[in-house]
N, C-alpha and C positions, 0 to 999 in steps of 0.2 A: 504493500500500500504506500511504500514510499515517505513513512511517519515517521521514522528515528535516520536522523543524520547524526553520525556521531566520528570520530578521530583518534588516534593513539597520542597518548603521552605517558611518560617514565619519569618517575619520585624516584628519589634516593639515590644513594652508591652503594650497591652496584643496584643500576635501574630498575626499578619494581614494575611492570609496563599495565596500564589503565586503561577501557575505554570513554570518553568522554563525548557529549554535546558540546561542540562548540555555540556557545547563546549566548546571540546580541542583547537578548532581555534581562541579565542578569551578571553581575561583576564578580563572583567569587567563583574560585575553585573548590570545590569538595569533592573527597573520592569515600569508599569505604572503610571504616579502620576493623582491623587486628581485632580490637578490645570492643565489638560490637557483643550484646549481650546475644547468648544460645536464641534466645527469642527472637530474635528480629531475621525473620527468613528471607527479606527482600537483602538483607549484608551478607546473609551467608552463601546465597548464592551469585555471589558476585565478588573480584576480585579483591583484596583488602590490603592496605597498607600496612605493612608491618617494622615499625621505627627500629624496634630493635637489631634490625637486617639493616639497616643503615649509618653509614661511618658517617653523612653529612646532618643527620637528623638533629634539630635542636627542637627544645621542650618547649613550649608556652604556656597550654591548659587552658587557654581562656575560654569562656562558652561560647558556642557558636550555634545559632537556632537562624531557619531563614524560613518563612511561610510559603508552600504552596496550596494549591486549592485541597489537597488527600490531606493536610495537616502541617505541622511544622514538621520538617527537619533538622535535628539539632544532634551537637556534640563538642567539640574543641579544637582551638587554632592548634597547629603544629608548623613549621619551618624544615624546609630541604629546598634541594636542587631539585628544578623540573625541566625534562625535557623536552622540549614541543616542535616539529618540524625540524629535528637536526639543532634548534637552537637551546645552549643551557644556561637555561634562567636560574642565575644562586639567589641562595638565601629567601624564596619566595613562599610564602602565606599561605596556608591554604588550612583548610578544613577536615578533620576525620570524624569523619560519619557516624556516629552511634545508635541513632534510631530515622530511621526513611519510614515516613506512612506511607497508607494506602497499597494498593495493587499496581500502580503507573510505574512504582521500581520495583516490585515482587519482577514482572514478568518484562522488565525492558532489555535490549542487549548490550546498553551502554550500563556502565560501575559509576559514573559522577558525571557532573559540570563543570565547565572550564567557561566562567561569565567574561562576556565580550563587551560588556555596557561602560557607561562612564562610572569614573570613579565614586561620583557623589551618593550611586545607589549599593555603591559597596557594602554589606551585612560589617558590622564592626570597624568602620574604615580602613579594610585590609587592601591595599593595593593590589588592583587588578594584577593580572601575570604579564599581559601586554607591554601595560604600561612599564613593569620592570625591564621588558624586553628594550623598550623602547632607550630608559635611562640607562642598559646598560650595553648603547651602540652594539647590540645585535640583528639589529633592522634597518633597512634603509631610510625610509620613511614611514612618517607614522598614519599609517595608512593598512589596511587588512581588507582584502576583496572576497567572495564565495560566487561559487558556481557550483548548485545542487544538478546531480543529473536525474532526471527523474522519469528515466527509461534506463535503469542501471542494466537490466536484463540483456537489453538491445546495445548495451556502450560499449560490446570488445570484451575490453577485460572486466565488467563490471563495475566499475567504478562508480561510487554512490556519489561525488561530488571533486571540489578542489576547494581548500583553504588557503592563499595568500598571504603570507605576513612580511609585510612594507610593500607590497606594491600591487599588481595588476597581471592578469594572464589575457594577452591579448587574442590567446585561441581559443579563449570562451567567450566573445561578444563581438558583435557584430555592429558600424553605427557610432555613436558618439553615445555617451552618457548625460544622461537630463540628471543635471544637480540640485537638490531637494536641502536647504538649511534645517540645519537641526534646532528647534523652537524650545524646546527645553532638556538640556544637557544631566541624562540621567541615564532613560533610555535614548534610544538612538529614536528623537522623535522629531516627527515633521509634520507639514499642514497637508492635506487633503481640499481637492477642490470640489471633488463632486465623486458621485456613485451613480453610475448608471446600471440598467439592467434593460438588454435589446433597445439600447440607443436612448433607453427614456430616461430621467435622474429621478431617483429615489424617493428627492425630495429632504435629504437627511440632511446634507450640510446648508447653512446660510452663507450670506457674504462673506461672514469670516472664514466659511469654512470648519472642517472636522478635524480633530485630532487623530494620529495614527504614527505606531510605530513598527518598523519595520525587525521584528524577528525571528533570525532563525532557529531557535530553541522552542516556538509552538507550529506544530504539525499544520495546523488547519489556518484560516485563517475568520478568526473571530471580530464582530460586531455588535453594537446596542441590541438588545434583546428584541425588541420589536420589529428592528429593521429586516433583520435575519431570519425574522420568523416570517414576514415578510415576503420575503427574495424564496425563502427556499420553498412557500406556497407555489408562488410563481415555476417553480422547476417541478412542481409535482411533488416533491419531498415530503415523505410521511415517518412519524417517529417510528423507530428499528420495535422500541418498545409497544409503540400503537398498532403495528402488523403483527404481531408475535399477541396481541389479545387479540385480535383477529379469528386468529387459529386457533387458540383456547377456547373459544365459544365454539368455532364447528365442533371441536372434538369433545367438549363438554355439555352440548347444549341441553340434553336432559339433565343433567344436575342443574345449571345454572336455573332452569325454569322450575325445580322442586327447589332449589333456594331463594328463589325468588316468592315463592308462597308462603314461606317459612321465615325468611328474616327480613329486617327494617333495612331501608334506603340505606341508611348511615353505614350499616353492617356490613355493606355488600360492598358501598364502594370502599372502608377502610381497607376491606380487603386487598384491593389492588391497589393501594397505594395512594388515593384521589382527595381522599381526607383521612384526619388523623386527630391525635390532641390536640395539636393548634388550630386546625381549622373550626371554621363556626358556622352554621347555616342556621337558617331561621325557620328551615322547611319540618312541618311534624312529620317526623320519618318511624313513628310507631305508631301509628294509625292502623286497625282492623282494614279489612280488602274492601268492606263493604264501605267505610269512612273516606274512601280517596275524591279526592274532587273527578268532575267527571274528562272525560276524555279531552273533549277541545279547548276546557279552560286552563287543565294540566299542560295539555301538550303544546299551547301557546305559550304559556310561562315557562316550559322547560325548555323551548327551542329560543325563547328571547335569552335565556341566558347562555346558553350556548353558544348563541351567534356572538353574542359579546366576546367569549371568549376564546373561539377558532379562529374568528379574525381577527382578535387581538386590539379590539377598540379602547377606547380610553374610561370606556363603561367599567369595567370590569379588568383589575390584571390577570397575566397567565398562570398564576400558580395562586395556591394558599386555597383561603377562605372560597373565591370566588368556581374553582375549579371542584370543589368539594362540592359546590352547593347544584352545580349545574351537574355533576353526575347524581346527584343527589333526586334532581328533577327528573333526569332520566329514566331513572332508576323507578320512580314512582309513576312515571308514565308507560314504561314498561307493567308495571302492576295493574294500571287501569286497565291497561289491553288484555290482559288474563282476566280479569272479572267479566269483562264483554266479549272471552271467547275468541279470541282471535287467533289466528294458527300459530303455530311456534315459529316457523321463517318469518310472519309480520314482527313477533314479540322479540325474536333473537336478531333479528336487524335493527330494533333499536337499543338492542343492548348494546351490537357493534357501535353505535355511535359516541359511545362512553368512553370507545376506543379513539377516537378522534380529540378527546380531551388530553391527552398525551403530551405537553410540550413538546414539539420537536426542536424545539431552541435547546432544549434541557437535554440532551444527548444526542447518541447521533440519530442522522437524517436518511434514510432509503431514497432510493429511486430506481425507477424502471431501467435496468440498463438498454434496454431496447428504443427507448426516448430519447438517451444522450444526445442524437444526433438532432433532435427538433428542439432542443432547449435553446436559450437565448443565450448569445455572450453577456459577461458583465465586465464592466469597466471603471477601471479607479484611476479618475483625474488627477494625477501630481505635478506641479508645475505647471500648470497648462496643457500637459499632455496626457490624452490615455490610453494607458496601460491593459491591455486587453487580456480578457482570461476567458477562452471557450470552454463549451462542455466538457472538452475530452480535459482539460486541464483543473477544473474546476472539479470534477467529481472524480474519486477517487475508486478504484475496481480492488475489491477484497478479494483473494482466493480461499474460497469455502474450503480446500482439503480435503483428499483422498476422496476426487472424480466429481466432487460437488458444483454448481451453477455456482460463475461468479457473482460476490455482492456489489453492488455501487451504492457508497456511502456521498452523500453530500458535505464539498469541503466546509462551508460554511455554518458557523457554530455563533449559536448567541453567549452576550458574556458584557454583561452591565458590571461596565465601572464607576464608582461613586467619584464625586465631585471631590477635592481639587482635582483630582490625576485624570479623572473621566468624563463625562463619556472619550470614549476613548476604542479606535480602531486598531484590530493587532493585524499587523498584516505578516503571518506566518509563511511557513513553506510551501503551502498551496498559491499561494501569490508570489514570493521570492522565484518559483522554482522556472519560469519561462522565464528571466530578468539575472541576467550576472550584477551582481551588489558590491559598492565600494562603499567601506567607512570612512572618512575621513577626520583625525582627530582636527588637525591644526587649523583644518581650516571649518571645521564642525558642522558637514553634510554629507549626506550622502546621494552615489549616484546609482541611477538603476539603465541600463541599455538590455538590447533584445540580447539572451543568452545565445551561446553558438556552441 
């Protein structure tokens, strides 16, 4: 699928060798350490630094915690040589790993992060590796270019990409490079002019424009939660989790209609996930069969609030209370059609509908790979120019494994970021990857040209 780019580098003397992400989103280096506890199965199955095998290793201990979305990551600064591209950066910072959340490092093939961003978002202000690269005349200029290949399969030798450090590969791009100033110096950020989708704009950014940062450290490439849910309606995109209730109702649909007799609205949708403790609906969802409002006045109220939130109006947002309450309607409009006898296909297609409540902003996004070729491009204005991303580049083809139909995921993921830093555009590998990318420190821009 083209989701993990990642690089070799070597700790220590004699070099201990690590896979890493190189990420513009992010300025520290962490690898796994040695002293991870027996618990934590995402370190132990992955390569781990071990100081004591090192003659250049010097001690720190400082804590070191850095937040991703699975949880924090945390553990303690340590000091050695690193090697990265042939070059050896002494005495440089970096992190050992003691606890990683989540499943996103259980199952990755990269061991850490090697952050490419400015110094100012450095965790602990531990200076980037770069940077050390840079003050210690190992580089030409301060400057780091990438060219993701993203037809490794089809590249020769396979080859997932090139990483540059001081300068430019002029056999990855084709064209001049459009230079993009960096707006605020943290991540590698820049202004946005516009977002189209089949020529039309979005409508997202104003005069001033949208915020967006260009990096290679997230897979996809993520927007405002509305926008996204948006665009990927537009492509046909339905949640992976919305088709997968789909097919639970074919293959269950006589239980679901004996539980539908038997429990309350709220019960049924807690089930799958729709509401919970925090949510709150005002609907009586323990009402006898014979007690339900009747057909047309239920099943306007249930579809009014639906619509609210399929398409994502300003009625109603996509998640929480609001989404609880609308399968909640469902649910009991489903129940009036059972008291009036209605056959199970009428009753179990509108249980599928519950299935449509699904955020597809909220994970990933399906689509027909049979469509790909009638879907629209979309395009990201930078500089005045844009930047073009077709179907075949924009959706991503999973291979199902052992003889299975490929899946196509949509690159595009929702992801609200709160105010000062937000709203805020990531433009990931799914965007970077047609475009060869220059960082530029000294002069604080970056450029993008057609990749080659």
């Amino acid at each position: 699928m083209d989701a993990q780019y990642y690089g070799a580098v070597s700790i220590g003397t004699p070099p201990q060798s690590f896979l890493v992400v190189f990420d513009t989103g992010s300025s520290n280096l962490w690898i796994p350490s040695a002293k991870c506890s027996f618990l934590q199965i995402p370190c132990d199955l992955h390569q781990k630094y071990r100081s004591v095998d090192s003659s250049t290793y010097k001690a720190l201990g400082d804590p070191f915690a850095i937040q991703y979305g699975s949880g924090a990551l945390s553990g303690f600064l340590s000091q050695d040589t690193v090697t990265w591209a042939g070059l050896e950066i002494k005495d440089q910072v970096f992190a050992e790993a003691t606890k990683e959340p989540g499943i996103a490092f259980l199952f990755s093939k990269f061991d850490g992060i090697l952050g490419m961003g400015w110094d100012t978002i450095s965790v602990n202000g531990v200076k980037p590796p770069f940077y050390n690269a840079v003050e210690q005349g190992l580089v030409a200029e301060n400057v780091f270019s990438f060219w993701l290949n993203r037809d490794a399969a089809a590249g020769g030798d396979g080859a997932g990409g090139e990483i540059v450090l001081g300068g430019v590969d002029p056999n990855h791009f084709v064209g001049e490079h459009t230079w993009l100033n960096v707006t605020r110096e943290g991540y590698w950020q820049i202004a946005m002019d516009d977002v189209k989708l089949g020529g039309v704009s979005v409508g997202q950014c104003d005069r001033k424009g949208c915020a967006a940062i260009v990096d290679t450290g997230t897979s996809l490439l993520a927007g405002p939660t509305k926008v996204v849910e948006a665009l990927n309606k537009r492509i046909g995109a339905k949640s992976v989790l919305g088709e997968e209730c789909r097919i639970m109702i074919d293959q269950y649909g006589d239980e679901l209609l004996h539980d539908l007799a038997e429990f309350s609205a709220t019960d049924m949708c807690t089930s799958v996930g729709l509401c919970g403790p925090s949510s709150e609906t005002k609907t009586s969802t323990g009402r006898r069969r014979g007690e339900l409002d009747g057909r047309a006045r239920l099943g306007e109220r249930w579809r009014r609030g639906r619509d609210a939130i399929v398409l994502g109006s300003d009625a109603a947002p996509i998640e929480g209370a609001a989404v609880c309450q609308a399968c909640v309607y469902a649910v009991d409009y489903a129940k009036s059609l059972l008291t009036q006898n209605a056959t199970e296909s009428i009753i179990l297609d509108e249980f599928k509908s519950v299935c449509d409540l699904i955020p597809i902003s909220g994970g990933e996004a399906a689509v027909d790979c049979d469509a790909v070729s009638k879907m629209p491009d979309v395009e990201f204005v930078l500089g005045g120019r844009p930047f073009k991303l077709t179907p075949d580049q924009y959706v991503l083809k999973v291979d199902a494994g052992q003889g299975g139909p490929a899946q196509c995921i949509s690159g595009f993921m929702g992801l609200d970021i709160p105010p000062p830093a937000g709203p805020l555009w990531i433009l990931g590998d799914v965007f970077i990857g047609p475009y060869h990318s220059v960082f530029d420190y000294d002069n604080a821009r970056v450029g993008l040209a057609d990749a080659a």
